[in-house]
N, C-alpha and C positions, 0 to 999 in steps of 0.2 A: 860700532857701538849702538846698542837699541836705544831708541829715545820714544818709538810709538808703542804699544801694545792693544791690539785689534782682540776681542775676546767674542769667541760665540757665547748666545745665554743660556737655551736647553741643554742639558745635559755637559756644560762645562762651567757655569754659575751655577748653576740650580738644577734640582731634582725637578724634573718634572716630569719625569718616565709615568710612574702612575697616571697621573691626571691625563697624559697624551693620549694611553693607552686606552683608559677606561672610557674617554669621549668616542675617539675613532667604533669601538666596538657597540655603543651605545648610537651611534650616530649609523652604525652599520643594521644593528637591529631595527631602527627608526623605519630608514630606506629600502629593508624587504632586503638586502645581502648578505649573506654567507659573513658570519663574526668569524674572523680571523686570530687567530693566535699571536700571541705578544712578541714574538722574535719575528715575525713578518711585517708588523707594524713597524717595529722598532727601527728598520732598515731605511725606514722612509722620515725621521727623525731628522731636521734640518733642512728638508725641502719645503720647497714654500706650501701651502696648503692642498691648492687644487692640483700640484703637480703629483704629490702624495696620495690623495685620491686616485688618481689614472695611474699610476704606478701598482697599487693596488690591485684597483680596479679597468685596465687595458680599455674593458668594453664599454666603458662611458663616454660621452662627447661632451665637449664644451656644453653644450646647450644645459647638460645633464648639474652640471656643476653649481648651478646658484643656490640650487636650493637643497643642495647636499650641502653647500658650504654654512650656509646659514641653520642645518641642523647642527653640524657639527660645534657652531660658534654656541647656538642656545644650550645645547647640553654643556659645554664649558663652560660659558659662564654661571651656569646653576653650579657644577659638580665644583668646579674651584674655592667655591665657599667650605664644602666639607673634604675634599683632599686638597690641601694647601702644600702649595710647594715650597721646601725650603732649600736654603743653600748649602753647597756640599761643605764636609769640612775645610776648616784653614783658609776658605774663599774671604770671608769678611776682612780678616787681620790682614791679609795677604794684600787684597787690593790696597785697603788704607797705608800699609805701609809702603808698595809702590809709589803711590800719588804722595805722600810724605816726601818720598827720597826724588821726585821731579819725574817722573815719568809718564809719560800722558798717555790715558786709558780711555780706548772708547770700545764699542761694542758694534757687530754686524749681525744681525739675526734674519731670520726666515719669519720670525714672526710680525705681525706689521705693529705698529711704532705705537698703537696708543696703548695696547695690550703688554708691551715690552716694557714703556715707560713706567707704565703700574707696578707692574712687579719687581721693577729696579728699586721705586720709592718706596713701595711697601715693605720691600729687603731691609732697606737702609743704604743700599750702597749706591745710592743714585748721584752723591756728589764726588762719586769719586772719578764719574767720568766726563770729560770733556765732550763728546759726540757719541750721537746714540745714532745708528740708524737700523731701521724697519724693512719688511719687505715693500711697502710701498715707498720708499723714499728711494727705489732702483729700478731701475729697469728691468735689467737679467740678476736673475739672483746666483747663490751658489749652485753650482761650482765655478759659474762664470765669475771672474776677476771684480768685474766692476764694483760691486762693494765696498774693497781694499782701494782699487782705482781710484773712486770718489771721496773717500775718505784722506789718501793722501794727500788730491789735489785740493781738499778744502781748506787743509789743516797744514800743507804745504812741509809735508815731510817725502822725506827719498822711500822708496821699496827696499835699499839695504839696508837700513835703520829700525826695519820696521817686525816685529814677530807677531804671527797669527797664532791664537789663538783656541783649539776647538776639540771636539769628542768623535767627530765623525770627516771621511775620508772626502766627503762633501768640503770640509773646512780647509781643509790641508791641499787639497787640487785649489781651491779659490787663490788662497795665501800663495802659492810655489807659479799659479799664473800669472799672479800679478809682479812676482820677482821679489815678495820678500820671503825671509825665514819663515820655517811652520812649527810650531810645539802642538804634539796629539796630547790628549788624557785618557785613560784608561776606563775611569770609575763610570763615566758617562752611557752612551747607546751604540759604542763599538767596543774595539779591542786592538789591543796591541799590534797583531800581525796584520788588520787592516790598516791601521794606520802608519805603520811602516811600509806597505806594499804603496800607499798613496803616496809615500814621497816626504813625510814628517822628518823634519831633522831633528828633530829632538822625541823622545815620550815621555811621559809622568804618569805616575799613579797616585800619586796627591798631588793637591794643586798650592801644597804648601812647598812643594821642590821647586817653584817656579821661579825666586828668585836665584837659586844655584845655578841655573842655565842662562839668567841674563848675567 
């Protein structure tokens, strides 16, 4: 039986396709780089920031990354004010009425936790979860386990008990390393036959079907 529910935030709460997209390409003109096309961005949707960067972009080095990152942070925080992310449908009711029915709902993101936490409360859905964690609240991030990891051990639940959560095949390799169940979603920055090929025991294309799978 599930009693946890682990949820990625980009592109499985919230729309934030635009807003990722338009930063990175702004952030890319900034830097004097080749503006890349939306479905090559997109790929890199759920890695932590600088690993997205070099993924990208191969020929950069560490050293290269501070001050890309911090273009990238100033252009979001300006452009978030006029494309505002909201939540996919059925996400609101959905989660409220998990946490109603006793289900404990936290969240794993790539994004780091003060940027995350904002847009939970600004959502409105911030009470509904028990544990929030950020990219700096881990070590290795997705696809590596630990996320899930730490989360179990905090909150001191099993990995059988437990369903992940997410839009991208990053999510679903995390979730299946660490030993629990995976539900993909479609609407988000993959698609169905990735997220089948990663290993998803479940998929959705609304995220109102999610209580018919628990």
């Amino acid at each position: 039986m599930i009693k946890l529910l682990i949820f990625d935030f980009d592109g499985t709460l919230a729309d934030t396709h635009e807003l990722i997209i338009r930063t990175n390409q702004e952030a890319m003109r900034r830097m004097g780089f080749p503006v890349l096309e939306d479905r090559v961005i997109s790929r890199t949707i759920g890695l932590p920031l600088e690993e997205g960067i070099l993924t990208m972009f191969p020929q950069l080095t560490k050293e290269d990354l501070p001050a890309w990152v911090k273009t990238y942070r100033d252009i979001f925080d300006d452009l978030k004010t006029r494309i505002i992310p909201g939540l996919f449908p059925h996400v609101k009711e959905t989660l409220q009425a998990l946490h109603a029915q006793g289900y404990v709902l936290t969240v794993a993101s790539s994004r780091l936790s003060l940027s995350l936490n904002a847009f939970l409360r600004d959502m409105g859905i911030a009470p509904c979860f028990s544990y929030v964690l950020g990219a700096d609240n881990v070590t290795l991030a997705k696809p590596n386990p630990e996320p899930v990891l730490k989360t179990l051990r905090d909150l001191q639940f099993r990995a059988d008990e437990t369903l992940v959560v997410g839009d991208m095949p990053v999510d679903i390799l995390m979730g299946k390393r660490a030993g629990a169940f995976t539900c993909g979603v479609t609407y988000g920055n993959s698609d169905r036959e990735a997220l089948k090929e990663a290993g998803a025991n479940h998929v959705l294309d609304d995220f109102g079907q999610l209580p018919s799978v628990l």
